[in-house]
N, C-alpha and C positions, 0 to 999 in steps of 0.2 A: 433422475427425476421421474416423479410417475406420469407415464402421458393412457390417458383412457382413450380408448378407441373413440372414432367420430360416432359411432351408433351410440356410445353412454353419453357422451356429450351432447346429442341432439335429444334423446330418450328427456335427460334432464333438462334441458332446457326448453323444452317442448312442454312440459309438465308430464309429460308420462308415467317417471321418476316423481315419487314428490319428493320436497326440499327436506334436507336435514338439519337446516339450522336459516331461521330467516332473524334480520336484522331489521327492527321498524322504528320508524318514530323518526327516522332522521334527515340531515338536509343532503343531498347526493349533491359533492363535487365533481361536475362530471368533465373530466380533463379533454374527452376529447370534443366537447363542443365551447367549453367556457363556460358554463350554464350550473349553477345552484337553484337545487330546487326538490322538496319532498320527494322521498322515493324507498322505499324498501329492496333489502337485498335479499335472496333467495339463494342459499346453495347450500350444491347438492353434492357428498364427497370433499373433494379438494376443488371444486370450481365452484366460481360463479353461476348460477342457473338463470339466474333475472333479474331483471329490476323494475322500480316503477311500484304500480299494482301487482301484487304477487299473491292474491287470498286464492288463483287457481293453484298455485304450489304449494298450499299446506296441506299435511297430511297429517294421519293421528299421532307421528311420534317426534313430529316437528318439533323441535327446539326454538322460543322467541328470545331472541335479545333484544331488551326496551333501549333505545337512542335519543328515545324523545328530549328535543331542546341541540340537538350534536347534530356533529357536521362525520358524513362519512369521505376519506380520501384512501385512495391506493394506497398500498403499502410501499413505502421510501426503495429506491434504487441508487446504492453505491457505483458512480459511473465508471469506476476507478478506483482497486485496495491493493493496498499489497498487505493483506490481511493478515500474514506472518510478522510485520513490523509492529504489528500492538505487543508481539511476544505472546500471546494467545493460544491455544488450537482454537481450532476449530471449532468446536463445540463451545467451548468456552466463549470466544468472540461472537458466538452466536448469541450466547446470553446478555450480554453484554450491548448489542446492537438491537435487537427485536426489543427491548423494553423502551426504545426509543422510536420505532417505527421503522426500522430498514429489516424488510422480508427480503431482499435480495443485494446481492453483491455481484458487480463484476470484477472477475479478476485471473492473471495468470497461475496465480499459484507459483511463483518461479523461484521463490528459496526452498520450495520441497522440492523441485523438480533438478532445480544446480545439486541440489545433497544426495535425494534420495530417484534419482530420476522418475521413469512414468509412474512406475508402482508407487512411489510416495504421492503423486499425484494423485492419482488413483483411488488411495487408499485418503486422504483427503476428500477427495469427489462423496465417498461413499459416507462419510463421516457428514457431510452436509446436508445430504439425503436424508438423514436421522436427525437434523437438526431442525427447530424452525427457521433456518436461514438457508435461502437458496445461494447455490454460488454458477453464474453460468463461467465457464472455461474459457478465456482466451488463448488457444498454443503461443506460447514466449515467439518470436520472432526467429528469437536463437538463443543459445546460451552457450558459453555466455556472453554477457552484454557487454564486454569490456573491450578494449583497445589501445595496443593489444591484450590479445585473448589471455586470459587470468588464468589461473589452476582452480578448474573445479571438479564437484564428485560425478555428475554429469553432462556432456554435450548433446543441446540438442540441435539437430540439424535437416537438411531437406528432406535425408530417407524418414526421419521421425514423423515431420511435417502430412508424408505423404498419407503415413496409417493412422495420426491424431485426426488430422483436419476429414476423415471419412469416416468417423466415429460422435456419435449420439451428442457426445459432451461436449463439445468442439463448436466452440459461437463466433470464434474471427482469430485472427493474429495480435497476438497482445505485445504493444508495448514496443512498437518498430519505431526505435531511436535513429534520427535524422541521418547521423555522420553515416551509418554503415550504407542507407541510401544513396546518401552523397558516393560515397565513394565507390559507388555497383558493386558493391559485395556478392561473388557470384550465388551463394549459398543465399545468402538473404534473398534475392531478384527469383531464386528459384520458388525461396516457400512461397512470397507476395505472389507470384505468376498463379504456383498453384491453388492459391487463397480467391483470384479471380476466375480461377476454372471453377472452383466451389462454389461459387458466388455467397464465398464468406466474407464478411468487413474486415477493415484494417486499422488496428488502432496504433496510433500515434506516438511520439514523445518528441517534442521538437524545444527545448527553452530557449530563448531568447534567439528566436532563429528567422535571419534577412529573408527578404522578398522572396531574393530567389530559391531560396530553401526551401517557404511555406511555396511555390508555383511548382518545384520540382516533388514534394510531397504530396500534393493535392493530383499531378499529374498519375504519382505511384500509385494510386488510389487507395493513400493515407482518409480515412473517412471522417476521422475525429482525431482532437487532442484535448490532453491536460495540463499542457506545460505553456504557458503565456505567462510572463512575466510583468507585462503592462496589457492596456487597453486597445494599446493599441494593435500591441502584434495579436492578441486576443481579436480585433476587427477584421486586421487583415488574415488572419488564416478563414475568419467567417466569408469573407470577400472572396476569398480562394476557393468556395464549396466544400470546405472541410467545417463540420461539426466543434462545438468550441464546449468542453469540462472545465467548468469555474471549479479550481481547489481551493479548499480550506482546509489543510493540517494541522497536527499539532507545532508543527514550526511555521510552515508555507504560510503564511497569512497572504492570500491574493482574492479573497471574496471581493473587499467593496474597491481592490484596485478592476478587477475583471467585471463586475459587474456593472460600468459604465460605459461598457459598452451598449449597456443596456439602458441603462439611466441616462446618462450624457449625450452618446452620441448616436441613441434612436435606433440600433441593431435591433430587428425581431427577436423575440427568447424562445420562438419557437423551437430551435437548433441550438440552446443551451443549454445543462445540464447539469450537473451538480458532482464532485467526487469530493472525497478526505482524504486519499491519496494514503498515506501514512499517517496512525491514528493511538497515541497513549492511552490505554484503558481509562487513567488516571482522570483524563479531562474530559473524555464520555461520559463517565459518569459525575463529572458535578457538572458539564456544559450539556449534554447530548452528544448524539449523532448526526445524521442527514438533518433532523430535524431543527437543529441549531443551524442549518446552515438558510433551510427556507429562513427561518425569523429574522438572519441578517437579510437575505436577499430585502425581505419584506421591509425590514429598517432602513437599509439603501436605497425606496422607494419602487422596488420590483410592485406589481399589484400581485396581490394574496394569492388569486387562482394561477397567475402564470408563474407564479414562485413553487406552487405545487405540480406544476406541469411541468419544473425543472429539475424535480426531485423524481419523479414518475414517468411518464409516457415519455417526455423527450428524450431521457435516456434509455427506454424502449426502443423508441424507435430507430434513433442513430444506432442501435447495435443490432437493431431488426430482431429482439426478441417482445416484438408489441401485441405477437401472437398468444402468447403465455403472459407474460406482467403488463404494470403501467396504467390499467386501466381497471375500475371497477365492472365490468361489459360480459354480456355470457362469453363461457367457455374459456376464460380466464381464469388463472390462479385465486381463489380467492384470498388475496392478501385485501384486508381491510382496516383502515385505522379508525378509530371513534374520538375524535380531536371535538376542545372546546369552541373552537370557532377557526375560520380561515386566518383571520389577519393576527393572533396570537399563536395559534398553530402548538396548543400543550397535548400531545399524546396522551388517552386517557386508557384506552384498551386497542390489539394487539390483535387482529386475526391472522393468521400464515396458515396456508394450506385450509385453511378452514374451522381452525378449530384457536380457540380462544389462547394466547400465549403468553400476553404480559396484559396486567394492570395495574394502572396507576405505577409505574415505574420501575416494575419489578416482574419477573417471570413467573410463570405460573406456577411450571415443574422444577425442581432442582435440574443442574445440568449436569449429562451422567458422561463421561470420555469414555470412548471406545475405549477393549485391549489395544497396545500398541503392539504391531509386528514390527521385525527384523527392516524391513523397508526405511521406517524413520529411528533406526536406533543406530546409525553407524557410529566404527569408533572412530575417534580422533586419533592422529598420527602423527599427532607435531611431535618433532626430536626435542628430549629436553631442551631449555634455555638456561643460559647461563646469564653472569651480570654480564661479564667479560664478552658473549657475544652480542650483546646488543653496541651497536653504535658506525659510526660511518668514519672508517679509517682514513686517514690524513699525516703530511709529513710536516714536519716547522711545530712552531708554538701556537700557532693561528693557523684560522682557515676562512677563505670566503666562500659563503656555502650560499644555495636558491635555499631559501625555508618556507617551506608551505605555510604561507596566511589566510587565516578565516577571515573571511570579508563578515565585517559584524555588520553592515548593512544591509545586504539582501542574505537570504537564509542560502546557507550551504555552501555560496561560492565560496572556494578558494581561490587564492591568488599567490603570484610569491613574489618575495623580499629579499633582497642579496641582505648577510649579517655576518658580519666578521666575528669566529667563536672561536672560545680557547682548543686547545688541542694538549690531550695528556697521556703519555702513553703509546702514543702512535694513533690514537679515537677525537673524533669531534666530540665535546664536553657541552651537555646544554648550558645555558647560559639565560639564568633566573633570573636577570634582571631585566634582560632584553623580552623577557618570554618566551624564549627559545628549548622548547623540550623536544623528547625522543618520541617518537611516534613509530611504533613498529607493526609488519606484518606476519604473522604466521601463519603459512599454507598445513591446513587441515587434513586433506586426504591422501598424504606421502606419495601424490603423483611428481612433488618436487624435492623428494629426501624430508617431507615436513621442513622445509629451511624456515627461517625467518629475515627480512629483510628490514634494512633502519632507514630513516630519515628524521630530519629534523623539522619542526611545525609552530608555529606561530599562534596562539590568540585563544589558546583552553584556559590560562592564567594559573595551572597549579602552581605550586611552593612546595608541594613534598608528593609524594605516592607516586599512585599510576591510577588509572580506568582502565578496561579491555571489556569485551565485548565478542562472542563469536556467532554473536548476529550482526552481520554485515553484510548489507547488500551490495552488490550483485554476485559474491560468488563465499561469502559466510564464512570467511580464514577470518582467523582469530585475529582483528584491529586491536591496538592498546595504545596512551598517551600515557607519557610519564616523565617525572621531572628528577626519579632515583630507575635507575637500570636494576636497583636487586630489587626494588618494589614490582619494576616492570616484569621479571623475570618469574617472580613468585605468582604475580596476576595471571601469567601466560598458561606457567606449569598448573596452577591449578583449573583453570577453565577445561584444558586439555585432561587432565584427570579423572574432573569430577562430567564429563559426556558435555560441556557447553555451558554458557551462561555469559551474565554479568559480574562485575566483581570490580571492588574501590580498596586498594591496598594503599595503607600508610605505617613505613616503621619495621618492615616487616610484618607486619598482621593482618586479615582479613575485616575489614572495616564490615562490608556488604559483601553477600552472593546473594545471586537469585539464579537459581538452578534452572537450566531451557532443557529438559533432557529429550527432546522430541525434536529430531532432527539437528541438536544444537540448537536451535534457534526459538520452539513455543514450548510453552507446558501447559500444564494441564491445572493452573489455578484457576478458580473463580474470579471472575474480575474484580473485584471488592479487594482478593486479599494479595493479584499482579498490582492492582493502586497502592495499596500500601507500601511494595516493593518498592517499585518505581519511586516512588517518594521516597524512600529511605537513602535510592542511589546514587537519587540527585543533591539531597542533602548532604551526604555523603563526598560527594565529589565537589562542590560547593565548600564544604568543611576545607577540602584541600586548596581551594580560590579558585574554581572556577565562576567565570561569571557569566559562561554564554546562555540563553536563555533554555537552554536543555544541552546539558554536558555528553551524553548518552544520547541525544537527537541528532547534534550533529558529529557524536564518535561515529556512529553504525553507517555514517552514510561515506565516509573519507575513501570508501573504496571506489567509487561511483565512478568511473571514467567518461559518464557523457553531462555530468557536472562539471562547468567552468570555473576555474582555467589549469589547477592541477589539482591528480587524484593520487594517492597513494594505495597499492596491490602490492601483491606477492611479487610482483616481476621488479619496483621499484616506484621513483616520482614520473607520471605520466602527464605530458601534458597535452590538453586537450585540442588544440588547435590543430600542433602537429600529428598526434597521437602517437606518440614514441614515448620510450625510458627516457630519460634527460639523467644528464651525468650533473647531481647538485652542487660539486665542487668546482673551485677554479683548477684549470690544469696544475696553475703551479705548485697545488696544497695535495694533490691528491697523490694519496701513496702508491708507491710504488708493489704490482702484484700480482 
């Protein structure tokens, strides 16, 4: 990011500098006092210079932008992305969010960094730089995030911690998932220790997590979270002096459950904030972004200005970047939105860094992707797959197996189900009546032979194919559900072939690909023409009977191990509580080997 020395910053704001671009005519949101009311903006470069009366900072080559009748608000703060889940780069996700009003994102970056370690990070950072979208760096916690530890292309760990968190780009610790707390992870307790010698924040992950979870978090000095599943544990983590990120995803629907804490039961929103967590190009662009989410708040009864102080400044300031965003105020970024009014809140133009970048709902400049280097282009390493090896061997005609069940009521959980399945061959056989398919892993970076491992899963509802996926959080091995093993198998070999992607095999044939060849996981489309993908994939998978409300939303996630109550990885079925492999058969079905 560009930071100008304090002397250009006071030069401009002083008026010494005059302004290069003033903004008049409009009503100033001004977040950090509550307060609407006429004011013109002044800046100078990529900052703010003033506001108010500004006719001392015009100069002869000033630029006016007319506002008159508009309301000016800061530019949206993503409090929370995992920006790789849209299947985006970079650049592209940028396009895609600025024409909505989010000039900033926080995030770790943490499926470039499991793939392509810091240089992929890195090389990300820099690609944001060029973009009009800021990204401030949270360093991952640790990677990876699983338990146990998964195979991935990178670990990152204390020594990393120690030369990230003293480096420029470095805003806090991202994404310190409760259990490795709980359980004094030595490695984790090192980087947190060194996170408070830096006096960097700590951000959170905690879902659905007791008293004493949010008291032992708040104690680590976890500073914020995004994972509240009710209101309530949403209250008590506020109770606890940790900062509370209301999600709204393209799955997570917990806006107007979390925001009763505010409506309901009288919580300040001062310490509120706003994230999407994981976000489909697809429904950004017909809902929005950040901005869809102030207008629920606002619908839920949030009031207008403190629904934009939840978009803004409060997620400033819990991450203590309120120095640079969050606020329209000198020496500030100049991110500026020109919105029709507060309480409908329609994005009409787009300032970042200073210079005009979307209007009326669309970008100004075409968006150009960097060259990509060797950093995000590894190859895949999975060992071919055959039909013959997918499946969980077993002795007898039957078998009673645990089968991972999607909980169709709250998003993502899994749970499991004892289900007695035929057995053919010496293999568990899924069993289409029950809904009982194959779900397999294939470790990507041949730090485990590329093997693939099986299990059996519950509640995607195909009839014939497969899905695969070799975007999958948290460590991006190739996940696949399928209700035919040679479907499964052809889904696998070709993801692995063709550098990553998506893919809906039925019959043996390629139904859908959407090619990720950047890192396996983004490319480098337009979002207009990733929505039409997406759409294609889910019809697609849909065609075969899925009926879960995103077949592909909740494939990419089934690796997750700090998602309840079982995860499925490369090492096997995980389940959470315990955090171990779990053997899914009965002893007495399981073969002998």
């Amino acid at each position: 990011m560009n930071h100008p020395s304090l002397r250009t910053l006071i030069d401009a704001s002083e008026g010494v500098v005059k302004a290069d671009r003033i903004i008049k005519g409009g009503q100033l949101v001004n977040v950090c006092t509550g307060e609407i009311y006429p004011a013109d903006v002044a800046i100078t470069g990529d900052r703010v210079a003033a506001t108010g009366d500004v006719s001392a900072y015009e100069g002869p080559d000033t630029e006016f932008v007319d506002a008159t009748g508009k309301y000016l608000t800061p530019g949206l703060i993503d409090g929370h992305l995992h920006l790789e889940c849209s299947k985006l780069s970079v650049t592209m996700f940028a396009d895609a969010a600025v024409r909505f009003g989010t000039t900033s994102v926080v995030s770790g970056l943490d499926q470039f960094l499991v793939v392509a370690g810091p240089e992929g990070v890195r090389e990300a950072l820099r690609e944001a730089d060029a973009s009009p979208m800021k990204i401030f760096w949270g360093a991952p916690f640790k990677t990876p995030y699983t338990l146990p530890e998964t195979t991935v292309g990178f670990r990152f760990g204390p020594e990393d911690h120690a030369e990230a968190q003293g480096g420029a780009d470095c805003f806090g610790v991202w994404e310190t998932v409760a259990e490795f707390v709980l359980n004094r992870d030595e490695k984790v307790l090192q980087a947190l220790e060194l996170a408070h010698r830096n006096r960097l924040p700590i951000f959170g992950c905690a879902p659905m997590a007791a008293q004493t979870t949010i008291n032992a978090l708040s104690a680590a000095g976890v500073r914020l979270d995004h994972e509240s599943y009710t209101a309530e544990e949403a209250l008590e983590k506020l109770r606890a002096g940790m900062s509370l990120l209301i999600r709204e995803s393209s799955v997570a629907h917990f806006m107007n459950e979390n925001v009763r804490t505010i409506t309901e039961f009288g919580a300040q929103s001062r310490r509120v904030g706003l994230c999407t967590d994981d976000m489909h190009v697809a429904d950004i662009l017909r809902e929005g972004h950040l901005d869809k989410l102030v207008r629920m708040a606002i619908k839920a009864g949030v009031k207008p200005v403190e629904a934009i102080q939840m978009a803004t400044l409060n997620c400033a300031e819990m991450y203590r970047i309120d120095h640079l965003v969050g606020s329209i105020t000198p020496g500030r970024y100049a991110d500026v939105l020109i919105v029709d009014s507060p309480e409908s809140f329609v994005v009409e133009r787009v300032f970042s860094r200073g210079e005009l970048v979307a209007e009326d709902g669309r970008t100004v400049k075409a968006p150009q992707a960097p060259e990509r280097t060797a950093a995000l282009s590894p190859a895949f390493q999975v060992a071919p797959v055959s039909a013959d090896g997918i499946g969980v061997a077993a002795e007898g005609a039957t078998a009673d197996v645990l089968v991972v069940e999607m909980d169709r009521t709250v998003p993502f959980v899994r749970k499991g189900v004892p289900m007695t399945l035929p057995v053919e061959d010496g293999t568990v056989r899924a069993d289409l009546a029950q809904d009982a398919l194959y779900v397999t892993v294939s470790e990507r970076y041949g730090k485990n032979d590329g093997a693939t491992v099986t299990a059996m899963i519950n509640g995607f509802g195909l009839r014939s194919g497969a899905i695969a996926s070799s975007a999958a959080p948290d460590d991006n091995n190739i996940i696949c559900v399928g209700a035919d093993r040679a479907d499964m198998a052809l889904a696998i070999n070709h993801l692995s072939e063709h550098g990553g992607g998506q893919v809906v095999v039925d019959g043996g044939e390629i139904k859908e690909f959407l090619a990720l060849p950047v890192a396996g996981i983004v490319a480098d489309l337009v979002p207009e023409e990733m929505a039409a993908a997406e759409d294609r994939l889910e019809a697609a998978a849909r065609a075969l009977g899925c009926a879960l409300p995103s077949a592909f939303g909740y494939l990419i996630f089934l690796e997750i191990t700090a998602i309840p109550e079982y995860a499925v990885t490369d090492l096997g079925v995980v389940n959470y509580h315990t955090q171990d492999v779990v053997d899914i058969l009965q002893p007495a079905t399981a073969a002998a080997n």
